[in-house]
N, CA, C and O atoms as a GROMACS GRO file, in nm:
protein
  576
    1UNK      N    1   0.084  -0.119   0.000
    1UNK     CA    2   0.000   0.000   0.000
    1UNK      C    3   0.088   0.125   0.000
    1UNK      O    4   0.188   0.129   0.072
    2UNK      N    5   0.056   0.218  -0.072
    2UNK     CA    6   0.164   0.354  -0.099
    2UNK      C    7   0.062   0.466   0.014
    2UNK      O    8  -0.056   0.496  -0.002
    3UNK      N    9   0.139   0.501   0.108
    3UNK     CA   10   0.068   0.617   0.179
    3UNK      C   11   0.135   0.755   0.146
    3UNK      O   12   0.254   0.783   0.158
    4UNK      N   13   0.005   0.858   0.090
    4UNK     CA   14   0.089   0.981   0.062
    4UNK      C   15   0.014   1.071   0.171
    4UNK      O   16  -0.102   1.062   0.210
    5UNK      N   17   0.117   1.163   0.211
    5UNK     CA   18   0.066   1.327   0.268
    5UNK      C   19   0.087   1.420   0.205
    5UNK      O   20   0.198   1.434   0.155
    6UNK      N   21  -0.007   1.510   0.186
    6UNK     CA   22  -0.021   1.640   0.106
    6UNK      C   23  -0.014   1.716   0.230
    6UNK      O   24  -0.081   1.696   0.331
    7UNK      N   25   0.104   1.839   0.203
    7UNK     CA   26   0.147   1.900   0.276
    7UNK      C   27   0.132   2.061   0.225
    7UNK      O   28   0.190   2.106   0.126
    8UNK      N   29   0.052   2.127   0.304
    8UNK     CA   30  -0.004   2.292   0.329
    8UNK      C   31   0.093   2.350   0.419
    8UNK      O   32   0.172   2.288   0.490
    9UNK      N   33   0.071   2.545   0.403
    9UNK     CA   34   0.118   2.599   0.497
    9UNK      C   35  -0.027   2.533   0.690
    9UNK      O   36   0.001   2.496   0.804
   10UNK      N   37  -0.087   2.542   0.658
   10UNK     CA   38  -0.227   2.559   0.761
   10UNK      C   39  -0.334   2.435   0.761
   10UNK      O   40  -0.420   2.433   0.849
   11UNK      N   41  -0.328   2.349   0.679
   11UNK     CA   42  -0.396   2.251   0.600
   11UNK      C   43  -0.565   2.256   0.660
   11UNK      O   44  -0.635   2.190   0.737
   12UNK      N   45  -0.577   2.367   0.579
   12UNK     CA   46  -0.729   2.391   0.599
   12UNK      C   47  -0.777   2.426   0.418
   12UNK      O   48  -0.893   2.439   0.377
   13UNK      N   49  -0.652   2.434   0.336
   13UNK     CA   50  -0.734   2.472   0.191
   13UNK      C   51  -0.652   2.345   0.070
   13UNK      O   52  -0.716   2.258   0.011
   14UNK      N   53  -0.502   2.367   0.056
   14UNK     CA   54  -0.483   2.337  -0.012
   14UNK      C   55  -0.441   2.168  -0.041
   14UNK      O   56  -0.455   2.102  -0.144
   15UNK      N   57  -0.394   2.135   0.069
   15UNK     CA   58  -0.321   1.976   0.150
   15UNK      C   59  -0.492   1.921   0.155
   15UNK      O   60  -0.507   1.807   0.111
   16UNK      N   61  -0.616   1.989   0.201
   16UNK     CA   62  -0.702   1.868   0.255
   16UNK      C   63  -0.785   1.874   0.096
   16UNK      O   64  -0.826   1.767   0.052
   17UNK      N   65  -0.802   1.970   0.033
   17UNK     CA   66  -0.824   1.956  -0.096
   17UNK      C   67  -0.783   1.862  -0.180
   17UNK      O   68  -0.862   1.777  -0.223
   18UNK      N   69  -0.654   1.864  -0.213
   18UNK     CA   70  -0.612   1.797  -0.270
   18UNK      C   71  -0.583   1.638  -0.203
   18UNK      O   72  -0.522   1.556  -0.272
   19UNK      N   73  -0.635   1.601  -0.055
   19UNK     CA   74  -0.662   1.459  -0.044
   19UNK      C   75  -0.818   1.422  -0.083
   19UNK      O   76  -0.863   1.328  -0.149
   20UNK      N   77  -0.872   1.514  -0.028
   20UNK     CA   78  -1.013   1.497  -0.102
   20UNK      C   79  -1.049   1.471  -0.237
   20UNK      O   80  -1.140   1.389  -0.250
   21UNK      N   81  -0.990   1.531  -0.365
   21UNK     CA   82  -0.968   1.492  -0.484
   21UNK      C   83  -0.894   1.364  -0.476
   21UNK      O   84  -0.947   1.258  -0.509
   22UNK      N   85  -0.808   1.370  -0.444
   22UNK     CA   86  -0.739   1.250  -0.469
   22UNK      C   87  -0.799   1.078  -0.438
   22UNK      O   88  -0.788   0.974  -0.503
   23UNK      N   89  -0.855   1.108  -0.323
   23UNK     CA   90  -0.944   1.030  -0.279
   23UNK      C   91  -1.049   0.922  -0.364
   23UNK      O   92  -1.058   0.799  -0.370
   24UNK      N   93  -1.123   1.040  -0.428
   24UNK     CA   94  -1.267   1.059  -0.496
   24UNK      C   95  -1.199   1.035  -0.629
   24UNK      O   96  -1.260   0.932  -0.654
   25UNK      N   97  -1.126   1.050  -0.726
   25UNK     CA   98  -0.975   1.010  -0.791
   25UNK      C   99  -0.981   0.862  -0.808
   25UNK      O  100  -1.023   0.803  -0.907
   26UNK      N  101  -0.928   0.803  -0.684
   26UNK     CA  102  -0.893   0.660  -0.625
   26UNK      C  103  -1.002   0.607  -0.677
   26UNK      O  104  -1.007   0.543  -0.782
   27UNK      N  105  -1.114   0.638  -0.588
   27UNK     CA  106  -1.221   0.553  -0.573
   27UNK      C  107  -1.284   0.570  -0.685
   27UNK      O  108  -1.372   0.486  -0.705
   28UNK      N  109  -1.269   0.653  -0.772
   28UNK     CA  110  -1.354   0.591  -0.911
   28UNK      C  111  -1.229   0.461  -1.005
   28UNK      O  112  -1.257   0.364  -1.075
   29UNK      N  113  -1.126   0.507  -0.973
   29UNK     CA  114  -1.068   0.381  -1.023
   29UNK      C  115  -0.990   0.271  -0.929
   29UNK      O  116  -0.875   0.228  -0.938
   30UNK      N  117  -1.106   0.237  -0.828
   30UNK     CA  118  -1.086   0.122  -0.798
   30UNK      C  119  -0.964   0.146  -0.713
   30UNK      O  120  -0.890   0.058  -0.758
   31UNK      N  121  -0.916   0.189  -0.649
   31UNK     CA  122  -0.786   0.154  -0.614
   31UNK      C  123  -0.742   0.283  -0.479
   31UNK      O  124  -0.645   0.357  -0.464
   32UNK      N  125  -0.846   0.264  -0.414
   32UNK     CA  126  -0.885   0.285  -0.280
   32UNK      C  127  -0.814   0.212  -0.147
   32UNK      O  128  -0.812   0.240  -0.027
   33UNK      N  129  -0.774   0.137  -0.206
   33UNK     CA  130  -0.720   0.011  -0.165
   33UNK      C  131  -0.559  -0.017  -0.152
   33UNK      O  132  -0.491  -0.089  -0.079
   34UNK      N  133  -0.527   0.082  -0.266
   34UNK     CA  134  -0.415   0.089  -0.290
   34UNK      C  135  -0.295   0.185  -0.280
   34UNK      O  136  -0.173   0.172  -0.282
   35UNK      N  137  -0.395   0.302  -0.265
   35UNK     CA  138  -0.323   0.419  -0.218
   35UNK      C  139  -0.428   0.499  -0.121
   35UNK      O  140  -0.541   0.543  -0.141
   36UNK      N  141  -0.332   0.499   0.006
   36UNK     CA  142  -0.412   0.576   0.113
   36UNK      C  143  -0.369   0.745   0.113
   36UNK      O  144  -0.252   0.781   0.103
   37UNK      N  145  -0.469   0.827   0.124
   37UNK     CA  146  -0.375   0.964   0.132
   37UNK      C  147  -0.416   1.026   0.277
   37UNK      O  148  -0.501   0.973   0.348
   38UNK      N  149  -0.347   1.144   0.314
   38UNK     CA  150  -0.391   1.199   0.438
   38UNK      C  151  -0.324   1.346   0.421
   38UNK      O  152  -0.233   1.358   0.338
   39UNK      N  153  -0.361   1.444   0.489
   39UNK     CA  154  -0.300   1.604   0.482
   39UNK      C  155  -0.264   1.641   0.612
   39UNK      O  156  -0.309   1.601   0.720
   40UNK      N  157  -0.153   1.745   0.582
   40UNK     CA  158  -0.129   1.796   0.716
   40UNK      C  159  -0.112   1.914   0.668
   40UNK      O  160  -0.156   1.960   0.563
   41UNK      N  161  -0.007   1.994   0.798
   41UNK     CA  162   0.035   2.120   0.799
   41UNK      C  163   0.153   2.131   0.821
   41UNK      O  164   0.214   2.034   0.868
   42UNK      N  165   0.217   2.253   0.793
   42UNK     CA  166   0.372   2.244   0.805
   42UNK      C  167   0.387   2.393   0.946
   42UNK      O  168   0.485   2.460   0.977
   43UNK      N  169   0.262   2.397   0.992
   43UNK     CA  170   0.255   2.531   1.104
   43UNK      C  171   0.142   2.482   1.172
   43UNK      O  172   0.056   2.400   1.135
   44UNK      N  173   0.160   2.566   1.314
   44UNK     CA  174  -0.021   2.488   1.417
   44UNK      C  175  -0.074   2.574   1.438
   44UNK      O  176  -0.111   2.590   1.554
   45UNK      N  177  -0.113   2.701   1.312
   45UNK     CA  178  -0.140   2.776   1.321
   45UNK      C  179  -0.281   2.743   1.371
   45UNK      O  180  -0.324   2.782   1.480
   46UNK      N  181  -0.363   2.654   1.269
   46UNK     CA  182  -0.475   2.630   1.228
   46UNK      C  183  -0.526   2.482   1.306
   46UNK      O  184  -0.638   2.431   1.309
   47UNK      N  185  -0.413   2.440   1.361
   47UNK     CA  186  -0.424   2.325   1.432
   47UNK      C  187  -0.636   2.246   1.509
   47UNK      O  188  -0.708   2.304   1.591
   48UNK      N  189  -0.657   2.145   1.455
   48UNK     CA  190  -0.768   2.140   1.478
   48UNK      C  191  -0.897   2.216   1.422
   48UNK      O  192  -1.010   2.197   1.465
   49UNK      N  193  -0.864   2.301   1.324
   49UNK     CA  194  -0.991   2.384   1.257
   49UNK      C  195  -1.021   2.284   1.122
   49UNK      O  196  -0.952   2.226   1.038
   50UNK      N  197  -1.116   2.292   1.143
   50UNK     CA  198  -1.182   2.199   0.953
   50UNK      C  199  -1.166   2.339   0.824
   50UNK      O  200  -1.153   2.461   0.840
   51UNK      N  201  -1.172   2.257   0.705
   51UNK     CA  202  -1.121   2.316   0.611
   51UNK      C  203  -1.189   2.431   0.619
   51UNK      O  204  -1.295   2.453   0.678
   52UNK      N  205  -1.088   2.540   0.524
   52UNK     CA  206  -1.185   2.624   0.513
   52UNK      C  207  -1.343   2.676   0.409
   52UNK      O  208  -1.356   2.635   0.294
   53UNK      N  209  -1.402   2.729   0.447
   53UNK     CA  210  -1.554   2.732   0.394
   53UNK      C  211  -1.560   2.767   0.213
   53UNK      O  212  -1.660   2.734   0.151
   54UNK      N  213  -1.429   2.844   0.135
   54UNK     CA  214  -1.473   2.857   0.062
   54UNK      C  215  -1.406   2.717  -0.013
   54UNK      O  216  -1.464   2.681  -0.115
   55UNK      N  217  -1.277   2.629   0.034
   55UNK     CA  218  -1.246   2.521  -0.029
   55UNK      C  219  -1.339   2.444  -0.003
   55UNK      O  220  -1.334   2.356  -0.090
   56UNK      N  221  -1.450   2.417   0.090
   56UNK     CA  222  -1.560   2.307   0.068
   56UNK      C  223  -1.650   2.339  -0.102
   56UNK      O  224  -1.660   2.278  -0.208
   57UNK      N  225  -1.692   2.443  -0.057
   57UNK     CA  226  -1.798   2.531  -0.155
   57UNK      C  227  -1.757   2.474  -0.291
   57UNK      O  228  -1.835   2.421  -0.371
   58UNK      N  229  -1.549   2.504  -0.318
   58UNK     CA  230  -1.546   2.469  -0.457
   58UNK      C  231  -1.538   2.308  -0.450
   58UNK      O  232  -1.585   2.265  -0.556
   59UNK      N  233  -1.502   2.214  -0.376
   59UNK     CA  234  -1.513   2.133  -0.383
   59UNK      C  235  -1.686   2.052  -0.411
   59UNK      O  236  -1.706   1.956  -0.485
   60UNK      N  237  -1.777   2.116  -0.337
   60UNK     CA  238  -1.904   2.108  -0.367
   60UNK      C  239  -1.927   2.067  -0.470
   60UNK      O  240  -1.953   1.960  -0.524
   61UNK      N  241  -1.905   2.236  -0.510
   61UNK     CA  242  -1.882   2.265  -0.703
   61UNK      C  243  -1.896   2.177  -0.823
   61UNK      O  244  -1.976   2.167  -0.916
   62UNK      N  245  -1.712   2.078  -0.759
   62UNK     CA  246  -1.674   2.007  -0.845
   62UNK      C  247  -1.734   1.889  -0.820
   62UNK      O  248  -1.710   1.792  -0.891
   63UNK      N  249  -1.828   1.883  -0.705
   63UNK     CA  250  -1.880   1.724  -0.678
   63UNK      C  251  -1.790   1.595  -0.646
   63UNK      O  252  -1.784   1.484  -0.700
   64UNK      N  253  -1.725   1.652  -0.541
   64UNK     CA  254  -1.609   1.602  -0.495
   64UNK      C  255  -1.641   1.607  -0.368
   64UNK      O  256  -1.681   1.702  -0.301
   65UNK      N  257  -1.617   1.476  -0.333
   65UNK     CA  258  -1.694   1.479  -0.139
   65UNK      C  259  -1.601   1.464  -0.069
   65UNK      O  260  -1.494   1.407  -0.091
   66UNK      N  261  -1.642   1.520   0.029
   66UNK     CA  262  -1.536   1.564   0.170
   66UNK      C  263  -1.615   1.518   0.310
   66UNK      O  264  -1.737   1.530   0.320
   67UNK      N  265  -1.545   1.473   0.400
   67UNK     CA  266  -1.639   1.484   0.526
   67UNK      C  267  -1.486   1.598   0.594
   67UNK      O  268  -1.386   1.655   0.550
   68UNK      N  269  -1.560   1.577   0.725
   68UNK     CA  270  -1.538   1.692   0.816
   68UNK      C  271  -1.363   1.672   0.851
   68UNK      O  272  -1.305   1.565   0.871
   69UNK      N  273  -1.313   1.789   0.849
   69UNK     CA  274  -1.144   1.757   0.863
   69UNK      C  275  -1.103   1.870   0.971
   69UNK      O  276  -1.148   1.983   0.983
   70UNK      N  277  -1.013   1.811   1.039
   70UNK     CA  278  -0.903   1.863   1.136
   70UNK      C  279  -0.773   1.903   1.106
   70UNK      O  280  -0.680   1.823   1.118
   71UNK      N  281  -0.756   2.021   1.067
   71UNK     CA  282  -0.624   1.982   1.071
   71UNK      C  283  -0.555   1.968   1.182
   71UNK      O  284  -0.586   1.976   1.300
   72UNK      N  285  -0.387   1.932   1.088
   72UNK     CA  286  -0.301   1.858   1.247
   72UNK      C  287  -0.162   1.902   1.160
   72UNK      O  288  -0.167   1.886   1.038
   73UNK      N  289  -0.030   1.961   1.225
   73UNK     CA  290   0.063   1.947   1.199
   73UNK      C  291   0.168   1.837   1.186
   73UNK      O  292   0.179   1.741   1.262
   74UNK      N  293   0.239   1.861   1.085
   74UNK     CA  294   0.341   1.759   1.078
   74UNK      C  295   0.447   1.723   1.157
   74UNK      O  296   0.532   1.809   1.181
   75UNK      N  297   0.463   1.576   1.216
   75UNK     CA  298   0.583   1.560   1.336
   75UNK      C  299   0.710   1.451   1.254
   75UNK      O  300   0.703   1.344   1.193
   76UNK      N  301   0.814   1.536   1.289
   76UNK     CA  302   0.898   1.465   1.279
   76UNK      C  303   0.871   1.296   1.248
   76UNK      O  304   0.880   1.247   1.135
   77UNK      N  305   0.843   1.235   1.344
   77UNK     CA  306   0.785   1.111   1.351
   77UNK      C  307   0.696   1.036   1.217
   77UNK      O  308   0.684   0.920   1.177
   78UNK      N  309   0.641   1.171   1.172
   78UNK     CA  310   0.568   1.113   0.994
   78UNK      C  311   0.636   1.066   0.897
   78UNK      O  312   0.593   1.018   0.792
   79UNK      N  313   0.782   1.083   0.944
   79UNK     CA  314   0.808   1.036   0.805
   79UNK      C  315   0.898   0.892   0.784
   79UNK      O  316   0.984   0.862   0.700
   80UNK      N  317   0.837   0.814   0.905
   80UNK     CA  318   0.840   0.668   0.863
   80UNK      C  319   0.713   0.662   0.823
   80UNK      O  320   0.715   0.617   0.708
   81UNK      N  321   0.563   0.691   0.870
   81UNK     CA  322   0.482   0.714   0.806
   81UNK      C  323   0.444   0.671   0.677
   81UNK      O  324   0.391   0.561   0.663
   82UNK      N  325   0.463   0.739   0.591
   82UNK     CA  326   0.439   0.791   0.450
   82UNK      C  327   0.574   0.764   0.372
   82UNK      O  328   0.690   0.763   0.412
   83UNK      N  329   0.513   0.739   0.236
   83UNK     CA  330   0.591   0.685   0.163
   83UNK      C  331   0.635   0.820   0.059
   83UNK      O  332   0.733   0.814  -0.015
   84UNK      N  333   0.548   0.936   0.067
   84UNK     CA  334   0.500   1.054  -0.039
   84UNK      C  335   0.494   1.195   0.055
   84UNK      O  336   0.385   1.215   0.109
   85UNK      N  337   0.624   1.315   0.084
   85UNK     CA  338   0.508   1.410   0.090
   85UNK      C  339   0.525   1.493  -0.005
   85UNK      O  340   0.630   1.519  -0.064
   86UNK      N  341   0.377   1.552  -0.028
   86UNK     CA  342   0.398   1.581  -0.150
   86UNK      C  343   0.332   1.791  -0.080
   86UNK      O  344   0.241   1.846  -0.016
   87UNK      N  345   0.439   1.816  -0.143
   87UNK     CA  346   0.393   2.001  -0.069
   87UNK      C  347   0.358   2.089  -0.224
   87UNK      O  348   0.393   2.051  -0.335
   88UNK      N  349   0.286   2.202  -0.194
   88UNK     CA  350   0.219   2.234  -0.288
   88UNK      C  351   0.303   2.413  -0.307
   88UNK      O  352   0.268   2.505  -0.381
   89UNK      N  353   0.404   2.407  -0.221
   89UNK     CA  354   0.481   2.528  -0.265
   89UNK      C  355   0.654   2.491  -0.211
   89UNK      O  356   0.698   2.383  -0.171
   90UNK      N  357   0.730   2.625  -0.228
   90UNK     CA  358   0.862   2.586  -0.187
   90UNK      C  359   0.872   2.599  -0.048
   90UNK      O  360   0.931   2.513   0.017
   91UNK      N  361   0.811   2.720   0.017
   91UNK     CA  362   0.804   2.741   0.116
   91UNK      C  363   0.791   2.565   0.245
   91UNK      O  364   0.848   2.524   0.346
   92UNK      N  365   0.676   2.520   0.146
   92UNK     CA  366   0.635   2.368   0.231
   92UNK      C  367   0.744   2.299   0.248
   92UNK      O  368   0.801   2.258   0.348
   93UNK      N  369   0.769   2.292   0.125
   93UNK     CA  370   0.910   2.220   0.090
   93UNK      C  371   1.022   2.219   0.154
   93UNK      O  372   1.079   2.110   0.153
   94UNK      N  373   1.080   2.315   0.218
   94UNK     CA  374   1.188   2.366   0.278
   94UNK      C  375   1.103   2.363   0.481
   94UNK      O  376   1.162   2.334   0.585
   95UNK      N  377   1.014   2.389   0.469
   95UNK     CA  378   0.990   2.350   0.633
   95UNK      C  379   0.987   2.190   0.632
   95UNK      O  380   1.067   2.138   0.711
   96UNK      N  381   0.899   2.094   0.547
   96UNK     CA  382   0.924   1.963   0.568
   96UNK      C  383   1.087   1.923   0.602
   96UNK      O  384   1.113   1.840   0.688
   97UNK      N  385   1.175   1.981   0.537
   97UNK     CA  386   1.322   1.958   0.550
   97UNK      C  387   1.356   1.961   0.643
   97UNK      O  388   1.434   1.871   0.674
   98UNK      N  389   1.317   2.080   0.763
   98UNK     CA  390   1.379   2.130   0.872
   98UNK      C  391   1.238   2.080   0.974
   98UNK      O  392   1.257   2.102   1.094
   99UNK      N  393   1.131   2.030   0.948
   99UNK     CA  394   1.083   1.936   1.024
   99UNK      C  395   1.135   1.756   1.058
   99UNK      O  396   1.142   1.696   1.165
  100UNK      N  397   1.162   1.714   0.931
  100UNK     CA  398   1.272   1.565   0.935
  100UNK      C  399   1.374   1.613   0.945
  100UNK      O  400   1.435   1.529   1.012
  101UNK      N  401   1.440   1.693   0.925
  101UNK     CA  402   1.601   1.752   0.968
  101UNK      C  403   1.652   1.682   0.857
  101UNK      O  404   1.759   1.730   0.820
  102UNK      N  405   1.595   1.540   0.761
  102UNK     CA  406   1.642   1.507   0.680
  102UNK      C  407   1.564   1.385   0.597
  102UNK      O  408   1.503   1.284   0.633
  103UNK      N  409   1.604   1.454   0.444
  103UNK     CA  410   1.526   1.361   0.381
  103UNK      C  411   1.563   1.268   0.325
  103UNK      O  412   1.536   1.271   0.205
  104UNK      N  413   1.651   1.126   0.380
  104UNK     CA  414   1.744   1.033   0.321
  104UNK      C  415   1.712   0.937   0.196
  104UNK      O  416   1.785   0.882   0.114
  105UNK      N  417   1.527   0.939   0.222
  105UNK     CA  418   1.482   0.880   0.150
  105UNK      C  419   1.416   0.943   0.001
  105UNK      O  420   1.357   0.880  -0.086
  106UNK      N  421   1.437   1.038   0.005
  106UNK     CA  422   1.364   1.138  -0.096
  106UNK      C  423   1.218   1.136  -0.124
  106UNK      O  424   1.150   1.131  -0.226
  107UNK      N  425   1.195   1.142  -0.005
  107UNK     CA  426   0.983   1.169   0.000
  107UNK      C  427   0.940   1.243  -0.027
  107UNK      O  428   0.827   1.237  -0.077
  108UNK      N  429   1.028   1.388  -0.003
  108UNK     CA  430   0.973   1.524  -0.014
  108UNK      C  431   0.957   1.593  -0.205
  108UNK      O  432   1.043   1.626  -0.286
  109UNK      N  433   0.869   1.591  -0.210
  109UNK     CA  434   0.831   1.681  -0.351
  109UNK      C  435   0.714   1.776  -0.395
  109UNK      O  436   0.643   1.808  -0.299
  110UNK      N  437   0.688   1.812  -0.480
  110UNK     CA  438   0.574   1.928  -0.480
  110UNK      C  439   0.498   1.866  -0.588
  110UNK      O  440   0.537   1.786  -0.672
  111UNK      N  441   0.387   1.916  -0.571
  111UNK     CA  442   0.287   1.825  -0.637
  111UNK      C  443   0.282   1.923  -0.813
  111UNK      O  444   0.228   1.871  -0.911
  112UNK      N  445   0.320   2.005  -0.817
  112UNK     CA  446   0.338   2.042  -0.956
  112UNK      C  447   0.510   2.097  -0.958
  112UNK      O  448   0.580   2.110  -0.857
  113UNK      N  449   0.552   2.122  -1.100
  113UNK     CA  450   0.661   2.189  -1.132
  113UNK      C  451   0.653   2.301  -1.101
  113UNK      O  452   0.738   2.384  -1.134
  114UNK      N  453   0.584   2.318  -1.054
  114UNK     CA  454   0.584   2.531  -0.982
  114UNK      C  455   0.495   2.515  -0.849
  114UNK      O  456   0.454   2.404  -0.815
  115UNK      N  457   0.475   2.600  -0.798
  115UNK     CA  458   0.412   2.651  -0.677
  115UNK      C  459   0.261   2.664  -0.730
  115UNK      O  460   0.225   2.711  -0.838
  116UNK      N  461   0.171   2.603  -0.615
  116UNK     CA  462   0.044   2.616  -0.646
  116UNK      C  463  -0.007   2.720  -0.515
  116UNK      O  464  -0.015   2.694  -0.395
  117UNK      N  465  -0.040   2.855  -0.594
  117UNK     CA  466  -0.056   2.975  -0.499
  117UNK      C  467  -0.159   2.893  -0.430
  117UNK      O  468  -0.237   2.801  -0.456
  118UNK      N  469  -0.111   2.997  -0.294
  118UNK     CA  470  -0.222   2.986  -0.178
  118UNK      C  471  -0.373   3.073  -0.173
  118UNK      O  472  -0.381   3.195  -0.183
  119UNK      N  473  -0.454   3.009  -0.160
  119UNK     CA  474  -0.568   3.037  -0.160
  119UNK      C  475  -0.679   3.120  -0.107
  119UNK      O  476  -0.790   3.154  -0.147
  120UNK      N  477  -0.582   3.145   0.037
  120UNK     CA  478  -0.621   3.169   0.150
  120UNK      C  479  -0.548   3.332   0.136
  120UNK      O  480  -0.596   3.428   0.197
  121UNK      N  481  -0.431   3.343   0.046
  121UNK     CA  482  -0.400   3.462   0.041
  121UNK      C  483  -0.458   3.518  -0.104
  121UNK      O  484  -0.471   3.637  -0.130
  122UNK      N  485  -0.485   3.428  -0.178
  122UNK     CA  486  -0.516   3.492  -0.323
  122UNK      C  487  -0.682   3.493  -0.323
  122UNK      O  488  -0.728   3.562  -0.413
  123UNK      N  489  -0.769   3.435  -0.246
  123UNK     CA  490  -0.910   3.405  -0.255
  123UNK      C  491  -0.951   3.335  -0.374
  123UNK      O  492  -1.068   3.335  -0.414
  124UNK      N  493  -0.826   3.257  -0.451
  124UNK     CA  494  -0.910   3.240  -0.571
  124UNK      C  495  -0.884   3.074  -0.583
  124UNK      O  496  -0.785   3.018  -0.632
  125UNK      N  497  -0.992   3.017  -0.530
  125UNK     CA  498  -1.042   2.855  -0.488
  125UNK      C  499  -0.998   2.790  -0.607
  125UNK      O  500  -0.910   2.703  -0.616
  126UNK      N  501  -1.082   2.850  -0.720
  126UNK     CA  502  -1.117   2.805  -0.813
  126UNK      C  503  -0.985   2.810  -0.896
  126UNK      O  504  -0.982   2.727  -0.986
  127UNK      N  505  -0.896   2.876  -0.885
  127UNK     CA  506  -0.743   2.867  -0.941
  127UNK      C  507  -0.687   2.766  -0.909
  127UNK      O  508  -0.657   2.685  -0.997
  128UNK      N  509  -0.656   2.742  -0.767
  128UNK     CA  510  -0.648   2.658  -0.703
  128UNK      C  511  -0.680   2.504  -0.763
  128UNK      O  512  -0.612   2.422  -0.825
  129UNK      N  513  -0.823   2.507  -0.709
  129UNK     CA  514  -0.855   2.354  -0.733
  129UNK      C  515  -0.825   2.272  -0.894
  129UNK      O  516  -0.804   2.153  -0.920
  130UNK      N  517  -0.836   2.419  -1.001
  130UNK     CA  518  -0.722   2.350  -1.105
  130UNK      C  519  -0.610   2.278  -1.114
  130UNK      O  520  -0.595   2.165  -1.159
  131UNK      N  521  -0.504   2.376  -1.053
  131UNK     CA  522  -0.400   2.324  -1.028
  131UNK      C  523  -0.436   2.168  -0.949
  131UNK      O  524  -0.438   2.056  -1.001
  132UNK      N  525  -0.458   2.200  -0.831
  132UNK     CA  526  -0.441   2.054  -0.783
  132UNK      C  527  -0.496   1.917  -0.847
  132UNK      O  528  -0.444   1.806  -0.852
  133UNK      N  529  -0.640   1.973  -0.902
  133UNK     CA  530  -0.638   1.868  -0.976
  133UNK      C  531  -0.561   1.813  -1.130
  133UNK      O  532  -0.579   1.706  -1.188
  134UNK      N  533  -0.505   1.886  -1.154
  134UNK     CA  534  -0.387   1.878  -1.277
  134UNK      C  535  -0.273   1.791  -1.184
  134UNK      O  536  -0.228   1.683  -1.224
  135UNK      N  537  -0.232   1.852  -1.058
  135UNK     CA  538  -0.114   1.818  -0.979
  135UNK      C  539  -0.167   1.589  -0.934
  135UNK      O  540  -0.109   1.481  -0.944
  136UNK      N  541  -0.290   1.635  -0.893
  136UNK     CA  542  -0.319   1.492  -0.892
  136UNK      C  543  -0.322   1.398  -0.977
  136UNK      O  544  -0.275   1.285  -0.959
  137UNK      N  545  -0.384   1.442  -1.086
  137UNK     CA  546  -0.385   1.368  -1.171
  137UNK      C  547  -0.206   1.288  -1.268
  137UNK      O  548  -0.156   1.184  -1.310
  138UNK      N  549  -0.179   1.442  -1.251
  138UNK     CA  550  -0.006   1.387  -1.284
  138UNK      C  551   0.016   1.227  -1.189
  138UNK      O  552   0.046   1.118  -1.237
  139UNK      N  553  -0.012   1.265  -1.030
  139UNK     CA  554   0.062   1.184  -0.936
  139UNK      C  555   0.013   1.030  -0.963
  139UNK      O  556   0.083   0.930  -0.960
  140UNK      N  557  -0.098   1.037  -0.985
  140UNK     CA  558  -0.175   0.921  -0.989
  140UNK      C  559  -0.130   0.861  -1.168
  140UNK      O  560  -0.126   0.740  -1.192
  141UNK      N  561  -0.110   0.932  -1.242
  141UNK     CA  562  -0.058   0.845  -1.349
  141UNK      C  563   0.090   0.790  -1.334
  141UNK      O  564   0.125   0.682  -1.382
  142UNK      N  565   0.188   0.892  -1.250
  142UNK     CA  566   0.327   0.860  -1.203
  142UNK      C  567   0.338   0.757  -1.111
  142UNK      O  568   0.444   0.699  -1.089
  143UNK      N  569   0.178   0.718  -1.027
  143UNK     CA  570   0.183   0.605  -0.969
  143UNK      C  571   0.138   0.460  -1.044
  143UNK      O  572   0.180   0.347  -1.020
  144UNK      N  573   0.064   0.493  -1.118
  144UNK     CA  574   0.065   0.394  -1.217
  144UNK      C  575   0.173   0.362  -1.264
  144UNK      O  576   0.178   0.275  -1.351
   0.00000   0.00000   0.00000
């Protein structure tokens, strides 16, 4: 079984989004089974708050189901964990580093070739949930 984490600054927009797609992803092709995903945060800022209201809305949208989420920061300790984290800017990227102090195994990567702006600073969901779903869809054929 391949376990991935999608890794946010706050994981209230972009990290639980993009497990939620990914998810809903899986489970239309069967293979739910085969890859587990989960999101965190790379700050406790947001620690314990569910996503935020306008990433449900676009998720709605797209008819992409979600139940109720917490976020939770990332511990050191995750990364026997997970086989994948996958961060959605550089910024993520570079705190996962200095959260494992080291990445021997090379887990750490970004889910597109560029930075997928934040949402929460740009308001724009719907930019967003492009990207990620472009970013997923890449991952899931690279896991194939």
């Amino acid at each position: 079984m391949i376990k991935i984490c999608f890794v946010c600054l706050g994981n209230i927009c972009r990290s639980p989004m993009a497990m939620f797609i990914m998810q809903e992803k899986l489970k239309r092709l069967s293979l739910e089974n085969k890859i587990v995903v989960s999101s965190k945060a790379t700050s406790n800022e947001e620690d314990g708050n569910d996503m935020h209201p306008q990433a449900k809305a676009i998720l709605s949208k797209k008819n992409i189901p979600f139940t109720k989420h917490q976020a939770q920061k990332l511990k050191k300790e995750d990364y026997e964990k997970y086989d994948y984290f996958i961060g959605m800017d550089y910024y993520n990227i570079r705190c996962m580093h200095n959260i494992f102090e080291n990445d021997y195994q090379g887990k750490i990567q970004l889910l597109l070739d560029r930075e997928i702006k934040d949402p929460w600073y740009t308001h724009n969901f719907e930019e967003a949930y492009q990207d990620l779903e472009k970013g997923v869809d890449a991952l899931i054929k690279k896991l194939l």
